[in-house]
N, C-alpha and C positions, 0 to 999 in steps of 0.2 A: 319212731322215737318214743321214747318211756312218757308217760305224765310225768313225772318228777322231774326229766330234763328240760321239756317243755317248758314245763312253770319256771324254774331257771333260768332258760332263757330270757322266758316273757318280763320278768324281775329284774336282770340284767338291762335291756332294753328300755324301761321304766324309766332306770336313773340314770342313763344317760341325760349329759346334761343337752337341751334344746337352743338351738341359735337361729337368730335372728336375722337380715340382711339385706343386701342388696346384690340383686344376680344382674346379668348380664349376657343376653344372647347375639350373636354376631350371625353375618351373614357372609362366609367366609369370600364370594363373587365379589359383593359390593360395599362391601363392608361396612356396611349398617348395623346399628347397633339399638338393640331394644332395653331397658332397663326398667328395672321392676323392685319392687322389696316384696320380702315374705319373713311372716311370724315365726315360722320353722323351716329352716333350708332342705331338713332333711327327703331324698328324693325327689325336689323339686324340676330338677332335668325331668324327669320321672311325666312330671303334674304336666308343664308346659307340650312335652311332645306328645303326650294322650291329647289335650285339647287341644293343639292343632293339627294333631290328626284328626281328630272328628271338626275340625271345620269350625271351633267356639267362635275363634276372631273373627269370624264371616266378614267379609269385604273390606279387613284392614289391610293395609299394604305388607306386612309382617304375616298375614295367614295367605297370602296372592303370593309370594315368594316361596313359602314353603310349600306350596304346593307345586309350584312351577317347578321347582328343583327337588321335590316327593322328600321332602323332610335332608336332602343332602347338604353338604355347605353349612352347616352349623353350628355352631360352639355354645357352649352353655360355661360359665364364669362367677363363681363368686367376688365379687369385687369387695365386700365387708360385709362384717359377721361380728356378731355379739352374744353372751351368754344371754338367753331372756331371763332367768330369773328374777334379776332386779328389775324387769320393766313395772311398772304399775297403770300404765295407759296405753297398751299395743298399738292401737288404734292411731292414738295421736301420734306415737315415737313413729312408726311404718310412715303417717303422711309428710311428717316433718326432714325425714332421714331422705326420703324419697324426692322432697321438692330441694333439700340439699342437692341429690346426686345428679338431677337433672337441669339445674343451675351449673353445674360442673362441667359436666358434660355436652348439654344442649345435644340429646342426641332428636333432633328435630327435621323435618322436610328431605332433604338430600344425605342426610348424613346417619338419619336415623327413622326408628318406627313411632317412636313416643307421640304424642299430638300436646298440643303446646297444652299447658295447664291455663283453665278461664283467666286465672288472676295473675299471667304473667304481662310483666312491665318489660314494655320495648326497652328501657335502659338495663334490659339484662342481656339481652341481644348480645 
């Protein structure tokens, strides 16, 4: 490939616009479900099955599954997505989006991989 298409490309890539979200991985046996946000979606299937293939969750129930079933049974989901341009605080929108989607969902103990958040209220049960 030329320099000049290179650079093109690499230009092109740039302004693509970046989104934001909340993913979703399933366990397609027992259908548990882990939920996650990320600042940019882009290849994040990508990000998750590199680090538990190398073992990052070490002795979470969600890296003990996939290793028993060698990464098989999986699905990867965006479940909502946002342009981040507009965000101004990543940080805070990710923990705020995140403690929504798991108040939603409750994917917690039998149902899911999540582990309950310190400041959750039994009245959300």
């Amino acid at each position: 490939m030329d320099t000049n298409r290179k650079q093109q490309l690499q230009q092109a890539y740039k302004l693509q616009p970046t989104y934001y979200g909340v993913i979703q991985i399933q366990n397609r046996r027992n259908h548990k479900i882990f939920i996650d946000t990320a600042a940019n979606l882009h290849n994040r299937w990508a990000f998750y099955q590199l680090n538990l293939n190398k073992d990052f969750y070490h002795g979470t129930p969600l890296q003990q599954d996939w290793q028993h079933q060698a990464g098989q049974d999986f699905d990867y989901q965006i479940l909502w997505k946002k342009d981040a341009a507009d965000v101004l605080n990543m940080r805070q929108t990710l923990k705020e989006l995140k403690n929504t989607w798991l108040h939603r969902l409750q994917p917690f103990d039998e149902i899911g991989y999540n582990r309950r958040p310190k400041d959750w209220k039994e009245n959300n049960d």
